[in-house]
C-alpha atoms as an extended CHARMM CRD file, in Angstrom:
* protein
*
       192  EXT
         1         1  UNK       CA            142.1080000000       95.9900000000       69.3110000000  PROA      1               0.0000000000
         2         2  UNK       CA            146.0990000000       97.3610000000       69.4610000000  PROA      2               0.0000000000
         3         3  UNK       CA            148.2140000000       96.2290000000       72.5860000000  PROA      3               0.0000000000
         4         4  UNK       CA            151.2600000000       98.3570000000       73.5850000000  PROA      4               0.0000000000
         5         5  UNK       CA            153.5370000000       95.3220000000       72.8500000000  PROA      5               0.0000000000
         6         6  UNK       CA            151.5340000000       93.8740000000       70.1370000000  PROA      6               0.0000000000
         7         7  UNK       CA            153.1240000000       92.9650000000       66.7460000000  PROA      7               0.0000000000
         8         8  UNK       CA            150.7160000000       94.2010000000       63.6670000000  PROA      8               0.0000000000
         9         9  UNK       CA            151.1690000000       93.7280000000       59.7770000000  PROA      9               0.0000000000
        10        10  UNK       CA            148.6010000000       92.7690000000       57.2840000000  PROA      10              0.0000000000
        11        11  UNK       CA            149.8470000000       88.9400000000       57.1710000000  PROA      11              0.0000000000
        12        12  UNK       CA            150.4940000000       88.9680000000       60.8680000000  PROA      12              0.0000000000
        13        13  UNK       CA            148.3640000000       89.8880000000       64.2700000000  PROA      13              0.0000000000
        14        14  UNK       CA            149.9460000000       89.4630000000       67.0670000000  PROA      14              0.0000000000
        15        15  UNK       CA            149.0460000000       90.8710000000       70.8270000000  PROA      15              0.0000000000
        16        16  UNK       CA            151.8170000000       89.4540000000       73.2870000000  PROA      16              0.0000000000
        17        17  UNK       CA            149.0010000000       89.0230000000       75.8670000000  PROA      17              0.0000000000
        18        18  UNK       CA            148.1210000000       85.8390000000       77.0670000000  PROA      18              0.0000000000
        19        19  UNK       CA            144.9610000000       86.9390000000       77.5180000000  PROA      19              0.0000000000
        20        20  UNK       CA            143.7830000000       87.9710000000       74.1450000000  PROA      20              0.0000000000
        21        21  UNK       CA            143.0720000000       85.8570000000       71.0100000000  PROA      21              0.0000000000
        22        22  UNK       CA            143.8200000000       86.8390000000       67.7290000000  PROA      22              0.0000000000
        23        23  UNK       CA            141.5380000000       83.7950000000       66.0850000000  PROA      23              0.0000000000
        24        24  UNK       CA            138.5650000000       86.4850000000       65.4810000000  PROA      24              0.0000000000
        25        25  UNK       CA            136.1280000000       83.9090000000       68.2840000000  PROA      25              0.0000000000
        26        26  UNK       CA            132.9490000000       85.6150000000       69.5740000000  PROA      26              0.0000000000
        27        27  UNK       CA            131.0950000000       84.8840000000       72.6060000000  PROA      27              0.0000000000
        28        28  UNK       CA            128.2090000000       86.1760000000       74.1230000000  PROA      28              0.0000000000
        29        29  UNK       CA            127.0990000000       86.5340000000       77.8090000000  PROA      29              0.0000000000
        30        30  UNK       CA            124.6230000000       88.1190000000       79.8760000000  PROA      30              0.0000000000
        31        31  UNK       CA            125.3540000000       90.5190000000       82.7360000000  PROA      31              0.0000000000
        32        32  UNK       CA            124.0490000000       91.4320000000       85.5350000000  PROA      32              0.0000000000
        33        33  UNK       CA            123.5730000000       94.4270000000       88.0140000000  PROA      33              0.0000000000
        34        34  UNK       CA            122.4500000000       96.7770000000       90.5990000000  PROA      34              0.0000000000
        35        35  UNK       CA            122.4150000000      100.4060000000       91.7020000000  PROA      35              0.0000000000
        36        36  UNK       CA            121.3500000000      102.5330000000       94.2330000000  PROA      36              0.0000000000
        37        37  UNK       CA            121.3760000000      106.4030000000       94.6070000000  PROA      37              0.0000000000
        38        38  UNK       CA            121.0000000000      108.9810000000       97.4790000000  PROA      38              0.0000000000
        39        39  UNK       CA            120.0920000000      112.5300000000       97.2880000000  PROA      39              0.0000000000
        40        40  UNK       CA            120.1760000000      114.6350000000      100.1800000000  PROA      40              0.0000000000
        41        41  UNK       CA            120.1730000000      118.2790000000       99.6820000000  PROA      41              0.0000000000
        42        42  UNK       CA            123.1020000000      119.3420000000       97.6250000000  PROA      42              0.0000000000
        43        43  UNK       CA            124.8760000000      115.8680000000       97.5310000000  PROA      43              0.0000000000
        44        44  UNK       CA            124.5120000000      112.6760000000       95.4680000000  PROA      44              0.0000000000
        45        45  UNK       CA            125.5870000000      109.7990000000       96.3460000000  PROA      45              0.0000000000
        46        46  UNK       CA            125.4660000000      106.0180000000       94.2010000000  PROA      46              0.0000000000
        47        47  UNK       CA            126.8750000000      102.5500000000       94.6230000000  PROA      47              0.0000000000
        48        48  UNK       CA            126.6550000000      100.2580000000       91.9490000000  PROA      48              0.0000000000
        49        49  UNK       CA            127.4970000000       96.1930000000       91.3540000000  PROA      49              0.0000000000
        50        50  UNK       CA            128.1890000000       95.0630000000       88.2290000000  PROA      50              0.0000000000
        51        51  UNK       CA            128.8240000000       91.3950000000       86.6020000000  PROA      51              0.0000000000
        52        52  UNK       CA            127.2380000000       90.2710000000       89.5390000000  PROA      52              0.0000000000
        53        53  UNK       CA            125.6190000000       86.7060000000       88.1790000000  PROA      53              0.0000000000
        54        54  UNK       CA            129.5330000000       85.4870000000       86.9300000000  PROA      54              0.0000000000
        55        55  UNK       CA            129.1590000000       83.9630000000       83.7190000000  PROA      55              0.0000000000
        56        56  UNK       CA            131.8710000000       82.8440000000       81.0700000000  PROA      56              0.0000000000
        57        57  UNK       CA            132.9650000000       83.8870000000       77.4750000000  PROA      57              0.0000000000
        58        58  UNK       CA            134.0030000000       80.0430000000       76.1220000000  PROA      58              0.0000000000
        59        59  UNK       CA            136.0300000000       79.8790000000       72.9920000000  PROA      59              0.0000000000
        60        60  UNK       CA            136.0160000000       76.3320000000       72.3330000000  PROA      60              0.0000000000
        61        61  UNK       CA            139.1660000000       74.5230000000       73.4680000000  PROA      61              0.0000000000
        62        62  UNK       CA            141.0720000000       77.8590000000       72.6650000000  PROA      62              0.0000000000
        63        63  UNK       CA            139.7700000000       79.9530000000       75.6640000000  PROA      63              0.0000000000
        64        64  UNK       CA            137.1730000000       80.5830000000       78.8890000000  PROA      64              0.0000000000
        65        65  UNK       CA            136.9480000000       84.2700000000       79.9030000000  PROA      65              0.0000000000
        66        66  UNK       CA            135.3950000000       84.7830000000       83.7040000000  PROA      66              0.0000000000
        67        67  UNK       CA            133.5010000000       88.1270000000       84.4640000000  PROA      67              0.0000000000
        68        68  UNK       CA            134.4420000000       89.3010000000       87.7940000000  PROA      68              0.0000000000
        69        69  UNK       CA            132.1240000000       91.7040000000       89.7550000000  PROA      69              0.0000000000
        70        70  UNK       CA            133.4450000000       95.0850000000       89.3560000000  PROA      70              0.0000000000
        71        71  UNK       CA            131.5760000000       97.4820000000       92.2150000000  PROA      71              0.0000000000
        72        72  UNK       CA            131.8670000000      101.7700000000       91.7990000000  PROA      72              0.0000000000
        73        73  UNK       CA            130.9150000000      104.4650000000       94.4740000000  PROA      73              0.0000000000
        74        74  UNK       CA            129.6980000000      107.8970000000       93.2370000000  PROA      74              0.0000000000
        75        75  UNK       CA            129.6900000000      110.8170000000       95.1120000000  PROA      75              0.0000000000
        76        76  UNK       CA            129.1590000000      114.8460000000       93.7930000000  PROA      76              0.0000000000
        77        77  UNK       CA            128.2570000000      117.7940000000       95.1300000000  PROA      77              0.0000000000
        78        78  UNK       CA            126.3400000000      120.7430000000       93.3440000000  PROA      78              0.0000000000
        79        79  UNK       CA            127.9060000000      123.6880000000       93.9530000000  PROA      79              0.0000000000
        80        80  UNK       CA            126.2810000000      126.9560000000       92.6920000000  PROA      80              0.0000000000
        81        81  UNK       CA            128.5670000000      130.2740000000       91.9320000000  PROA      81              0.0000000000
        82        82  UNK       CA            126.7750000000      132.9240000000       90.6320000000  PROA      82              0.0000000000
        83        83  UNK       CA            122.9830000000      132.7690000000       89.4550000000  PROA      83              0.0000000000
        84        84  UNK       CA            123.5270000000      131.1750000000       85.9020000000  PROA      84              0.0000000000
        85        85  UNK       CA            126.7700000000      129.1680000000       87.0850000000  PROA      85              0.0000000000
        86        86  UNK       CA            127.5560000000      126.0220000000       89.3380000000  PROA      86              0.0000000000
        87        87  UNK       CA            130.1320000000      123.7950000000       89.0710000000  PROA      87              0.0000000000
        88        88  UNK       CA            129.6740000000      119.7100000000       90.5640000000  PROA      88              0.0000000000
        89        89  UNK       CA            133.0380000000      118.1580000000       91.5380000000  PROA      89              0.0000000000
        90        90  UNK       CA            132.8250000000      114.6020000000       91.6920000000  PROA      90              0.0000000000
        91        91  UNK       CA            134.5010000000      110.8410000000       92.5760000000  PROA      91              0.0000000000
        92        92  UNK       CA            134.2240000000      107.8180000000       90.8570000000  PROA      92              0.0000000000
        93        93  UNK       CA            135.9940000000      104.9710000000       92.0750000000  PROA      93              0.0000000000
        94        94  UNK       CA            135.9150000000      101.5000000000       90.3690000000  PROA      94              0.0000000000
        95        95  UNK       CA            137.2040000000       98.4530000000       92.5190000000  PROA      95              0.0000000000
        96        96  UNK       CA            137.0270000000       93.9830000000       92.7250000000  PROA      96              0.0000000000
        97        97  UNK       CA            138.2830000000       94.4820000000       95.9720000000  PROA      97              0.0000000000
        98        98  UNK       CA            142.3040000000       93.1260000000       93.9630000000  PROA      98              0.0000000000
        99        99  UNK       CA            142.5030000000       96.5810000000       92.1600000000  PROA      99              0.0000000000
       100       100  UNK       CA            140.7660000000      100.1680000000       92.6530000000  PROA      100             0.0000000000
       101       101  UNK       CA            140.9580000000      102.9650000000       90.0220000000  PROA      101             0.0000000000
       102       102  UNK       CA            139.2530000000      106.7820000000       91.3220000000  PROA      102             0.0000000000
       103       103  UNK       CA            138.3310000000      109.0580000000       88.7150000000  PROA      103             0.0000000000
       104       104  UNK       CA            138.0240000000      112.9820000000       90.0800000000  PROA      104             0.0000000000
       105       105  UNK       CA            135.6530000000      115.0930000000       87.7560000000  PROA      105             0.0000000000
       106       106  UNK       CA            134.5850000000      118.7760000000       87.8720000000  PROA      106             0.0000000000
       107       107  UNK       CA            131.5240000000      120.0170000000       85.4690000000  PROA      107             0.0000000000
       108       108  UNK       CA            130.5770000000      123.4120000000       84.9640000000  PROA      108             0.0000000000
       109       109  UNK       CA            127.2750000000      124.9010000000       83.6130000000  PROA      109             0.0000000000
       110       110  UNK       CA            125.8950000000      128.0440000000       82.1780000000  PROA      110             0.0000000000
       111       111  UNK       CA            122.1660000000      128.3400000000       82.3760000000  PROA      111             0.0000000000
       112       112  UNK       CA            121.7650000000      124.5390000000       82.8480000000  PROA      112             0.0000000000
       113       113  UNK       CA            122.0570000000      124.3300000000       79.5650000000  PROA      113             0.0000000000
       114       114  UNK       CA            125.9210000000      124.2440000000       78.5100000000  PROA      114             0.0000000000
       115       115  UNK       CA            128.4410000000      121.8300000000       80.0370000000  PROA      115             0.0000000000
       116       116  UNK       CA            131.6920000000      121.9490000000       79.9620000000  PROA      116             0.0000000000
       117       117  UNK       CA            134.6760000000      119.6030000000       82.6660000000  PROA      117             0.0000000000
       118       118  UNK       CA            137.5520000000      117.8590000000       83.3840000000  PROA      118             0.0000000000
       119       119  UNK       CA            138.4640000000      114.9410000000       85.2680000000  PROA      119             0.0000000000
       120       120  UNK       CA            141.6410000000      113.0060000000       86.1250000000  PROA      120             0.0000000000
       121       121  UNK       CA            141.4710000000      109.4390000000       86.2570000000  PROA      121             0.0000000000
       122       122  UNK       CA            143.9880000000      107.5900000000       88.6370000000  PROA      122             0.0000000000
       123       123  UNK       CA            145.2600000000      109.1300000000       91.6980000000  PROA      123             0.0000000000
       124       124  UNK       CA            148.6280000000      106.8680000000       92.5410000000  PROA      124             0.0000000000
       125       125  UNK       CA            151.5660000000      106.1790000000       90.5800000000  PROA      125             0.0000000000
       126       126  UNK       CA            150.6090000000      102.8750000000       89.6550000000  PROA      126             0.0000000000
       127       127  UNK       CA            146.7870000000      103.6160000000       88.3320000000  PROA      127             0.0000000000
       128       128  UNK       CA            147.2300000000      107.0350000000       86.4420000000  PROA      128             0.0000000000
       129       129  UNK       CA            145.2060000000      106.7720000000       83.2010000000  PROA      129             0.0000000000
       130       130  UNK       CA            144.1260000000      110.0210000000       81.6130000000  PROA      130             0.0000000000
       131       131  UNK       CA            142.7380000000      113.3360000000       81.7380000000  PROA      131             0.0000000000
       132       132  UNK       CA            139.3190000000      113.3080000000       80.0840000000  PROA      132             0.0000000000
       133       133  UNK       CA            137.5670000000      116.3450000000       78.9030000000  PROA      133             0.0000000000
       134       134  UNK       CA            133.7310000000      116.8480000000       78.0670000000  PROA      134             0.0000000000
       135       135  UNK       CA            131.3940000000      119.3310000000       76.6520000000  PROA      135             0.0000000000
       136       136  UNK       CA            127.7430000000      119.0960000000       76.2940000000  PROA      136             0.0000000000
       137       137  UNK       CA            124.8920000000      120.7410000000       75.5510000000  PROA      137             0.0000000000
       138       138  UNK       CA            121.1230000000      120.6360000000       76.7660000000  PROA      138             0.0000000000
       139       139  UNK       CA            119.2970000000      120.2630000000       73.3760000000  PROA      139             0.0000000000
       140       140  UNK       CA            115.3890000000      120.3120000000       75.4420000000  PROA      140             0.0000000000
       141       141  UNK       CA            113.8430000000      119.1780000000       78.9360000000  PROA      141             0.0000000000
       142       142  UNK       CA            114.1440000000      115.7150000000       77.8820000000  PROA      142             0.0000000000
       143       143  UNK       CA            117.4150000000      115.0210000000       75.7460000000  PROA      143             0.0000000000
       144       144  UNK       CA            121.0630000000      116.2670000000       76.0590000000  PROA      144             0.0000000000
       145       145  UNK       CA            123.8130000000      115.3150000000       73.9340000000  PROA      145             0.0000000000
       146       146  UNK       CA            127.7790000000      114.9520000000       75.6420000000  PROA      146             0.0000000000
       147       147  UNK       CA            130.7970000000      114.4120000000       73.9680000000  PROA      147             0.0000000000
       148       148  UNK       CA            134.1960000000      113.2920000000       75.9530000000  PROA      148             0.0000000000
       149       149  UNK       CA            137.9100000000      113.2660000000       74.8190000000  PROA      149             0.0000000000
       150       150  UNK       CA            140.6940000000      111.0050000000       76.9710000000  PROA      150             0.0000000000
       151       151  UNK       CA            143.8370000000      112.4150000000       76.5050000000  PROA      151             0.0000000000
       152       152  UNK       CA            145.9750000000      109.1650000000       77.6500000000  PROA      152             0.0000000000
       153       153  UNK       CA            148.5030000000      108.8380000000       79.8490000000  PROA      153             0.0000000000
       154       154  UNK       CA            149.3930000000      105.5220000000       80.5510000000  PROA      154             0.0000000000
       155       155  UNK       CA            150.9250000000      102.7540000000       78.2470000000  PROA      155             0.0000000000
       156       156  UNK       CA            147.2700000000      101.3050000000       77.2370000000  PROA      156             0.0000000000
       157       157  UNK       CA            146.7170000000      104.4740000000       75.1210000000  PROA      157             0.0000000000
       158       158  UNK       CA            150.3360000000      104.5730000000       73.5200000000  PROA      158             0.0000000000
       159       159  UNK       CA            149.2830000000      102.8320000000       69.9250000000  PROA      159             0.0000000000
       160       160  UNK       CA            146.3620000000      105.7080000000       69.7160000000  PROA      160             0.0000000000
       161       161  UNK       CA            146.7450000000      107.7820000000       72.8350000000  PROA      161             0.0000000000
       162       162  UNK       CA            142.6500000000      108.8460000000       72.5950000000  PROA      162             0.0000000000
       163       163  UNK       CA            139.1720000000      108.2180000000       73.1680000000  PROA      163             0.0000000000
       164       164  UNK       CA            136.5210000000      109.5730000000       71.4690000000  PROA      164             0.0000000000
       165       165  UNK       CA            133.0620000000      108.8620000000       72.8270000000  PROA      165             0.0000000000
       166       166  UNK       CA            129.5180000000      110.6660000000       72.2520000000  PROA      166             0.0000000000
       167       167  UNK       CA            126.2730000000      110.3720000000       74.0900000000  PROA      167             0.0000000000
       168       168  UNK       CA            122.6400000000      110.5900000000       73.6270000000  PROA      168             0.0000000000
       169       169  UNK       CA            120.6900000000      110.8600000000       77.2520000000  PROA      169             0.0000000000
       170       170  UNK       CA            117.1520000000      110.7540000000       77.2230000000  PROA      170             0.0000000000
       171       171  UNK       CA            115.5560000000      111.9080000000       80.6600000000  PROA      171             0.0000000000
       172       172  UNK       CA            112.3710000000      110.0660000000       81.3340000000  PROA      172             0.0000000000
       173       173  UNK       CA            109.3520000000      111.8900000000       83.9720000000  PROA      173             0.0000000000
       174       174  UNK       CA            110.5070000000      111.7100000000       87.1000000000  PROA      174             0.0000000000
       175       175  UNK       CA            108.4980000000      109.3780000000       89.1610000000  PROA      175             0.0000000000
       176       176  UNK       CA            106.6870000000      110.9200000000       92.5100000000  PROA      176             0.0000000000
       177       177  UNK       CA            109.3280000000      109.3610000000       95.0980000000  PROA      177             0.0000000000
       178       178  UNK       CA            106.5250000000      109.8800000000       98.3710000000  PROA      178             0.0000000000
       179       179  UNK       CA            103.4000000000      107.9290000000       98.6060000000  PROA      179             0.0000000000
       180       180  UNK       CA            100.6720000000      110.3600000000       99.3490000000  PROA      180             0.0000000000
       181       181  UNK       CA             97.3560000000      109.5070000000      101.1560000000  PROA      181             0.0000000000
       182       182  UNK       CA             94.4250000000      109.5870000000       98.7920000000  PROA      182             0.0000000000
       183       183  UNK       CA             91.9250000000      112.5690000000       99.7810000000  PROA      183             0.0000000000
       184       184  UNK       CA             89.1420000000      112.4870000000      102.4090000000  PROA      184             0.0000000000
       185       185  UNK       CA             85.9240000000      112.3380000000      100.5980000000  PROA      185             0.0000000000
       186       186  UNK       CA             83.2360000000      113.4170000000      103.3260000000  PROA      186             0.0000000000
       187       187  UNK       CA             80.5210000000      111.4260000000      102.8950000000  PROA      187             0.0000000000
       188       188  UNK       CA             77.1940000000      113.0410000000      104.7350000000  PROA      188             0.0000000000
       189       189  UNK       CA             74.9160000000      109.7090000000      104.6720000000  PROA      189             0.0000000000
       190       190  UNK       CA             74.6700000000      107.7240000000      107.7270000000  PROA      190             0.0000000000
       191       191  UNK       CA             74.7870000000      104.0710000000      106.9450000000  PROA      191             0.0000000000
       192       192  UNK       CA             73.0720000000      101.5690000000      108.7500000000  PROA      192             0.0000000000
């Protein structure tokens, strides 16, 4: 962990942030959360709550960290171009109701089986993070593998100025969302 105003030599670590200890502690915490998504037609739509049983990270007497509930909205829309091509741009925004960050993502496909977008994450002076870019590939019905790149723009991602992350989905059945009556079985006895 690198801080933009952090001071770091092999005999030394320090971060200049209050916040963060450099005595090497460990905590660990439980969180909580829950989702919900809408599909109607050609739009998705998802709201999500996270941290939402607070806990605490305790250090001893050097520290207490408090999760706050972080909540995210999630809307896309599918968008098809020509028969082997859509594109789904999308909105992400992150907020505890003291600070808000909006993420606005495009994805493109060929074949449903190639992905390729990019997104812009921050949309006012103050909150302008990075432009990420992804590419993926459908490897079977079942599992797809992603890869995204952050190019940074913000002070956070000065000491390294990227983000590399990778990603293994695994699409389960789908489950039948209607209930459906059982079938009539006609039954030509007369009981008495």
């Amino acid at each position: 962990l690198r801080t933009p105003g952090g001071n770091y030599s092999e005999e030394n670590i320090q971060h200049n942030d209050p916040l963060l200890d450099a005595s090497g502690l460990r905590s660990i915490v439980a969180k909580f959360g829950l989702s919900a998504w809408y599909s109607y037609g050609r739009l998705d739509v998802g709201l999500s709550a996270q941290n939402i049983a607070i806990g605490s990270h305790f250090g001893g007497d050097y520290f207490s960290y408090n999760l706050k509930p972080v909540y995210s909205l999630y809307a896309d829309y599918f968008y098809p171009i020509l028969e082997d091509w859509f594109v789904v741009p999308s909105v992400h925004m992150y907020s505890d109701f003291n600070q808000t960050q909006i993420h606005l993502h495009a994805l493109g496909s060929y074949q449903n089986q190639y992905f390729g977008g990019i997104g812009f994450r921050g949309v006012t002076p103050n909150s302008i993070d990075a432009i990420t870019v992804m590419a993926g590939v459908r490897v079977n019905e079942r599992f797809s593998i992603y890869y995204n790149y952050d190019i940074g723009l913000s002070g956070m991602y000065n000491p390294m100025n990227q983000t590399h992350e990778f990603a293994v989905i695994y699409r389960g059945p789908e489950w039948t969302h209607r209930r459906q009556r059982p079938p009539v079985i006609y039954n030509p006895r007369f009981m008495e």
